[in-house]
C-alpha positions as CSV (number, residue, x, y, z in Angstrom):
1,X,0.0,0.0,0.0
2,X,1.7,3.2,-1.0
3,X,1.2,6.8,0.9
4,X,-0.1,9.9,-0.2
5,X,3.5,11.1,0.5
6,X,5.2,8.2,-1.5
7,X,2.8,8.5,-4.4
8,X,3.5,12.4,-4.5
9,X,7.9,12.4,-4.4
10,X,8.1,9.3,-7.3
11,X,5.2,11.2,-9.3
12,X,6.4,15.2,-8.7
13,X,4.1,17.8,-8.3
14,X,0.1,16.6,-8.0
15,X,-2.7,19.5,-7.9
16,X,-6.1,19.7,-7.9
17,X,-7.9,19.9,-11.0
18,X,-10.6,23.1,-10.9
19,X,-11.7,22.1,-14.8
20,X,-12.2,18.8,-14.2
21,X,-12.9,18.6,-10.5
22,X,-9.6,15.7,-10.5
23,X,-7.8,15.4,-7.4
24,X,-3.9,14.4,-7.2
25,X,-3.4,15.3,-11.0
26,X,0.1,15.6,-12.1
27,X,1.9,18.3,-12.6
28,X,3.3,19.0,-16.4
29,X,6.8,21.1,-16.4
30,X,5.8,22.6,-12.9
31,X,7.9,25.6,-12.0
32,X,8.2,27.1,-8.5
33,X,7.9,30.6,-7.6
34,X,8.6,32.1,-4.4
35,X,6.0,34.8,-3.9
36,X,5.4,36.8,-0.4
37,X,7.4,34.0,0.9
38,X,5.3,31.1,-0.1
39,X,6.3,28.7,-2.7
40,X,3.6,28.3,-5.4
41,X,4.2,25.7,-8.0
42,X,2.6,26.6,-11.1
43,X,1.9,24.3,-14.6
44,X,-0.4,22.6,-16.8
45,X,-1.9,19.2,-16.5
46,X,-1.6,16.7,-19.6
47,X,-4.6,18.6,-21.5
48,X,-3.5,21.9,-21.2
49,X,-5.2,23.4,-18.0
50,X,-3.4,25.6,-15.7
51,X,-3.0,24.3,-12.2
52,X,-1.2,26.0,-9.3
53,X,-0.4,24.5,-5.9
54,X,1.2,25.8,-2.6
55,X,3.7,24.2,-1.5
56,X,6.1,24.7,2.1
57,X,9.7,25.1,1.2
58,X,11.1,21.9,2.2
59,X,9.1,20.3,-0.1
60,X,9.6,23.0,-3.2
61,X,13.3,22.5,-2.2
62,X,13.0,18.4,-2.4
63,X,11.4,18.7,-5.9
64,X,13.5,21.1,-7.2
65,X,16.6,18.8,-6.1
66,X,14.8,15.5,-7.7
67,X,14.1,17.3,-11.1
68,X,10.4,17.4,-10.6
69,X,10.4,21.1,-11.2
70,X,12.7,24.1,-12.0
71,X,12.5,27.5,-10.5
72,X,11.1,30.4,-10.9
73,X,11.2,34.1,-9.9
74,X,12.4,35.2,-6.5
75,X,14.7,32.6,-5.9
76,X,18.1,33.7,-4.2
């Protein structure tokens, strides 16, 4: 039985869908912004739809390390 948490590092980024009304839909070429210091992932899913997500920064940090996403504006 694999985790939430599991599921989310081998798969990258997962949002929720607004369009669709999906949960846990992957991320396509997420990038990570830091904004008012939060970290808000931002991408499409595989159909074109924007998605965003807010993420805490040890997690931004772990995808960005794994290649899951790149970032983005106010990054040191």
């Amino acid at each position: 039985m694999t985790t939430k948490k599991a599921k989310e590092e081998s798969e990258g980024i997962t949002a929720y869908s607004v369009k669709t009304k999906t949960k846990n839909v992957p991320m396509v070429d997420p990038v990570i912004d830091i904004k008012s210091g939060r970290y808000i992932a931002t991408g499409k899913d595989k159909d074109g739809n924007k998605m965003a997500a807010i993420l805490g920064k040890a997690k931004a940090e772990e995808h960005i390390k794994a290649g899951n996403a790149k970032k983005g504006s106010g990054w040191e």
